[in-house]
N, C-alpha and C positions, 0 to 999 in steps of 0.2 A: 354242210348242214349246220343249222345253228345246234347249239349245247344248251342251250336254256328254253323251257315253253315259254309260250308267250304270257305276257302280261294277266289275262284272264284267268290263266291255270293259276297261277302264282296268288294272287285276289284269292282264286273262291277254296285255296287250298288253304289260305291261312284262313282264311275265315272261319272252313269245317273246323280246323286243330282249335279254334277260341270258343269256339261255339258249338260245337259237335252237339253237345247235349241239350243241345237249347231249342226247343221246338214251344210250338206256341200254345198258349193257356186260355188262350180263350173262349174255348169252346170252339174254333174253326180251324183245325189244326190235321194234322194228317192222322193223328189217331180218330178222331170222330166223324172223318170224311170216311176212312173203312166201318167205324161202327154202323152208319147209318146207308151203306149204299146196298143193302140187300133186304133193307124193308120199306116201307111207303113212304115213308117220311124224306123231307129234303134233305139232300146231302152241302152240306157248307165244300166251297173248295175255292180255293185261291188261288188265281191265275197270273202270274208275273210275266210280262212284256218287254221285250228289249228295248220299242218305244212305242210314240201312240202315234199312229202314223197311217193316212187314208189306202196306204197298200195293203193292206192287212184288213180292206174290208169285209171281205166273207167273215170272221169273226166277228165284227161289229155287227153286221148283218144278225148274226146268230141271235148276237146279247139285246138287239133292242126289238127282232122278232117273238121274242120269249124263246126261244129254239130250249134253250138252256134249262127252263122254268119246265119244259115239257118232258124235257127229260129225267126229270127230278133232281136237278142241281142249282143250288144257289150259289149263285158264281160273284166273286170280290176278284175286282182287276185294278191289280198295282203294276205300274209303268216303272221299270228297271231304271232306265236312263245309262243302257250299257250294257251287254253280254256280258263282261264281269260280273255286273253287280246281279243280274236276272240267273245267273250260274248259283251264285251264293247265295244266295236266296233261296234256293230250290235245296243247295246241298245241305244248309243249316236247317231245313222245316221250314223257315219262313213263307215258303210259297209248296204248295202242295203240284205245281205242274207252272213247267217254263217255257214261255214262246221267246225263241232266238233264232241267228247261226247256228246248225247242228255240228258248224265245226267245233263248237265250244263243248259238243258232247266226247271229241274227237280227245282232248287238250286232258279233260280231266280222266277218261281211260286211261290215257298214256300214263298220267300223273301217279297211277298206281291205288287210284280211291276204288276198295271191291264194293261201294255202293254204289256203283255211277247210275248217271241220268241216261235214260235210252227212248229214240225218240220213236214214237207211235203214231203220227201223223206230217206229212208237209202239206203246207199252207201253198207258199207260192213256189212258180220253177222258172222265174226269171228276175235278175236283180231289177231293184226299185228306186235307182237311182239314175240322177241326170248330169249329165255336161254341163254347165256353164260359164257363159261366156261375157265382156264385158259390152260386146258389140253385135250384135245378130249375123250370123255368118250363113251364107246360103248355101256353100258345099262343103261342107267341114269334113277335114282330112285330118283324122288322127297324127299322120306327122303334125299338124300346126303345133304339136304341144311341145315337138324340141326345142329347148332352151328356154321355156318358159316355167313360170310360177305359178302350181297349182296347190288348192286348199285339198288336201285327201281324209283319209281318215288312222286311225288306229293300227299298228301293225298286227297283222294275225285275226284280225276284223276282216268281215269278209265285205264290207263296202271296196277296204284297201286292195284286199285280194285280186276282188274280181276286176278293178280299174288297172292293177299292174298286169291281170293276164290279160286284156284287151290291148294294152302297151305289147305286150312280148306278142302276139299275133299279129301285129302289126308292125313288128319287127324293131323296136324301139325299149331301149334299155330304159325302164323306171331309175334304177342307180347311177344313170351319168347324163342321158341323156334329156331329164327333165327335173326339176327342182319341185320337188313334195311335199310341202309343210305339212305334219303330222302333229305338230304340238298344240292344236286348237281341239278343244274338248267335243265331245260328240253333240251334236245339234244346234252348236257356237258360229259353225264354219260361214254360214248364211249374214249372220251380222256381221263378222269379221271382214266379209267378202263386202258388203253394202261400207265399210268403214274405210275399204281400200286395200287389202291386204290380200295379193294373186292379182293375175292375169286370168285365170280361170279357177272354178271350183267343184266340187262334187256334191251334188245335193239330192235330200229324199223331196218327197213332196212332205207338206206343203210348203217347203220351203223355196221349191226349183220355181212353182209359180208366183210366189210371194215376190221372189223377187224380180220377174216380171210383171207383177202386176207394179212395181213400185219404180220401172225402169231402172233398175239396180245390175241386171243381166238379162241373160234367154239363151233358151235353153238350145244345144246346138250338137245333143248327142243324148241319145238313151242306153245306158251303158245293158243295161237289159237287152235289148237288142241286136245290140254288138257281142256281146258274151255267149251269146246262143242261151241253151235252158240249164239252169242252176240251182241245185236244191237250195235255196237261199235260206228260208226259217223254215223251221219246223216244232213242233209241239215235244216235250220230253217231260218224264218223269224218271223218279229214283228209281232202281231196280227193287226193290223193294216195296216200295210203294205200289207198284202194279202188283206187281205179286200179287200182294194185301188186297189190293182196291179194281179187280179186274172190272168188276160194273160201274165201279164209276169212270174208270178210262173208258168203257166202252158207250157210255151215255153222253160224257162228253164228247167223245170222238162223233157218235149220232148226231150231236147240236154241229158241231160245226160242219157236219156235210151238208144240215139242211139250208146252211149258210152260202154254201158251195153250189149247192144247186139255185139257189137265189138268183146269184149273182150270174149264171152261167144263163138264166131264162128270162132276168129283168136288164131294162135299156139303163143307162148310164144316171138317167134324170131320176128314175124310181130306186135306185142302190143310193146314189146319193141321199135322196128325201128319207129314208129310212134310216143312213147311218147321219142324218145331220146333229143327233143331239149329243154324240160324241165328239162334236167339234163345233162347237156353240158359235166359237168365238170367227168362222170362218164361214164366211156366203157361201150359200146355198148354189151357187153359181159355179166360184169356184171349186167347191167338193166335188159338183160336177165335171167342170174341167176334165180333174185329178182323174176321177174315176175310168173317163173316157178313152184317159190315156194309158194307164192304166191296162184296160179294156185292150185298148188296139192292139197292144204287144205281147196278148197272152201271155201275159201275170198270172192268175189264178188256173189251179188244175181242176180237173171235172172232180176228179176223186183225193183223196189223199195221204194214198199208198208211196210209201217210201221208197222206189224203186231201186235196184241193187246199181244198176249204169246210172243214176246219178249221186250216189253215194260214192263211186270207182270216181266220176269227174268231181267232187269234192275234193277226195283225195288227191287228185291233180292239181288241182288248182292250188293245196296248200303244200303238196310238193315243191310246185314252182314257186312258189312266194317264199321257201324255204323254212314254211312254219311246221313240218313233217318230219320227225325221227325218221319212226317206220309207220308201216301200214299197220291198220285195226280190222279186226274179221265184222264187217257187216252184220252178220246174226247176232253179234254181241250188241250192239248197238242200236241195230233197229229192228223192232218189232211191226209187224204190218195186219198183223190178225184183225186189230179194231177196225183200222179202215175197210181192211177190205168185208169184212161185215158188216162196215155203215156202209159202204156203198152197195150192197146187195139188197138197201130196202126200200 
């Protein structure tokens, strides 16, 4: 077992110790999200992202249906660029509620913080990321990857996690028998992969099709679908903060089921056309794509209740990757009461 947490713990640990007391003055701050969630008036809350990314459509769903607005929340969404940095954010005040990895919830428990973040909703139960490859391969066999050069991700990241446990299920050592670049920074891997750098890579959307649509790669493996169901993100707040704020967890939690239910009842072309102005910059075609595929591999859950057997396969998962002391008690961790009262409405 490793002796050090991972990179992320170490981030949002020093951050709490500079910043501890630093929470924000703006009037939208985690003290005025409690003052205002138990009378008519909108409540400010701040939403921090691990990235901004078409898997994570049920959210977007929510924010450009007004889901959010009906619930009485006025919702600010900042894009992390990183479970670290979306960790620290949350632990300092900067963000009033964090969508990530709930292993990142895992890292700072351990860490010994008695304010930790505990997560109250999953989003998706299968990873969102793709194989690719520099050639189109029509029966792709995970051995192809011995002895080659792949772009991964972050150690203690659950991108990296989940591709090294499809490696060991497949009976194939990540530490000898495939070479991993991990030194390209998160959402880098796509250009560095177009500039030449691997024989294959790991990518979110909309990256996996970007780079087919540019003959740059194709995609030749859904790592989602080879890992079976995985609590990949999930929504968390301080312990603390719920306490404080149980109607506004439980209003947000309401927006994104009606998000969930969206997406669970509309075709691929109508979730797309809805979340397009979250992605300006990206045809309406390919959102579609995204979506679809997305879609096929049961990505999104009906509800988004945290369930105990896939919290035990988290812990698996960072067992084997060896980013696990010991185990954490579930109860501590995740709360399920919001959801499963958004889902009884």
């Amino acid at each position: 077992m490793k002796k050090k947490f991972p990179a992320i713990l170490l981030s949002a640990l020093c951050a709490v110790s500079l910043l501890g007391g630093c929470g924000k003055t703006d009037g939208g701050g985690i003290g005025s999200a409690g003052g205002n969630a138990s009378s008519n008036k909108i409540t400010p809350v701040t939403l921090n992202e691990v990235a901004h990314s078409i898997f994570y459509a049920p959210m977007y769903v929510a924010i450009e249906e007004g889901y959010f607005e009906e619930e009485g929340i006025d919702l600010t969404l900042v894009t992390g660029f990183g479970a670290d940095k979306t960790m620290t954010a949350l632990l300092t005040d900067e963000a009033d509620i964090g969508f990530m990895g709930s292993e990142s919830t895992i890292y700072t428990y351990i860490g010994g913080n008695t304010d930790y973040a505990v997560n109250f909703a999953q989003l998706t139960q299968r990873a969102g990321n793709f194989l690719v490859a520099r050639e189109p391969i029509d029966n792709f066999d995970w051995s192809m990857l011995i002895g080659k050069e792949v772009l991964g991700g972050r150690a203690g990241g659950m991108p990296e996690m989940v591709f090294e446990y499809i490696l060991k299920k497949n009976n194939i050592d990540p530490a000898s028998d495939v070479s991993i670049d991990q030194s390209i920074d998160f959402g880098s891997t796509a250009a560095a992969f177009s500039g030449g750098q691997g024989e294959f890579t790991v990518e979110f959307e909309p990256h996996a099709t970007s780079l087919e649509e540019k003959g740059d790669g194709y995609v030749v493996a859904s790592l989602g679908e080879d890992s079976g169901y995985v609590p990949y993100t999930a929504f968390s707040a301080k312990k603390s903060y719920i306490e404080k704020n149980p109607e506004v967890i439980q209003s947000f939690t309401n927006a994104l089921q009606k998000g969930m239910d969206f997406v669970q009842n509309h075709s691929a072309e109508e979730i797309a056309q809805v979340i397009k102005p979250q992605f300006e910059e990206t045809e309406l075609s390919t959102i579609t794509t995204i979506v679809e595929r997305y879609a096929s591999q049961d990505t999104w859950k009906s509800d988004l209740i945290f369930e105990e057997d896939s919290f035990t396969l988290l812990q698996n998962i960072l067992e084997e990757a060896d980013e696990l002391e010991k185990r954490v008690p579930y109860e501590d961790l995740v709360n399920t009461a919001f959801a499963k009262k958004a889902a009884e409405k």
